[in-house]
C-alpha positions, 0 to 999 in steps of 0.5 A: 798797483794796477787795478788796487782798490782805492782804500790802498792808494788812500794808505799809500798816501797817508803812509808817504806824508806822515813819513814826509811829516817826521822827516821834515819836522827833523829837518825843521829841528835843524834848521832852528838848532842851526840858528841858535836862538832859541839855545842860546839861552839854555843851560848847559845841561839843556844844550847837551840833553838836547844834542843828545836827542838830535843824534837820537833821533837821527839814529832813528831816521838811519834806522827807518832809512835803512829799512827802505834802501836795503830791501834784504832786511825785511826777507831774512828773519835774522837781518830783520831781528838785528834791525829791530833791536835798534828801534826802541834805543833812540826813541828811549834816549830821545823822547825824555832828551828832547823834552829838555829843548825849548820851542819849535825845536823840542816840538820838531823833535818830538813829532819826528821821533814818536812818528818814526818810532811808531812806523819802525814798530808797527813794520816789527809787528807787521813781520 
């Protein structure tokens, strides 16, 4: 990126910590879930809505990971539509389950999966 001009670098830079933003929210999320006290006092359906949104949203960060780590994906057209089709499920399964938590999990949840599922789109309409 020698000699890039500056608006790039600012990119770059917004770029890497909204991702840094959705990863640590996720992993914020765990680490309240891990505590328990905030779910202790869910009900039962509550509790299963929102595991269902962590492995959702886990899935979402699989997917936003695997993009990064197997660099084929982006320059083969087919590779690139089987990736894609697995961005709109997790969010879809994950925005209305992690409504169901309560406090600083359901919001962790949220951010983490509307951020990774906003860059995952924005990188399908960038092809």
């Amino acid at each position: 990126m020698r000699g890039a001009p500056l608006h790039v670098y600012i990119e770059a830079a917004v770029f890497l910590v909204l991702c840094l933003i959705a990863l640590g929210s996720f992993g914020y999320a765990v680490w309240k879930w891990r505590m328990g006290t905030e779910t202790r006092k869910l009900p039962l359906w509550r509790q299963v809505a929102t595991m269902l949104a962590f492995l959702a949203v886990a899935t979402q960060v699989g997917v936003f990971a695997v993009y990064w780590i197997w660099p084929q994906i982006g320059r083969d057209y087919i590779m690139f539509g089987q990736w894609a089709r697995w961005v709109d499920p997790p969010f879809l399964v994950a925005l209305p389950c992690a409504t169901a938590g309560k406090g600083a999990v359901r919001w962790s949840l949220l951010t983490a999966s509307v951020l990774l599922f906003v860059f995952c789109f924005l990188i399908t309409l960038s092809a």
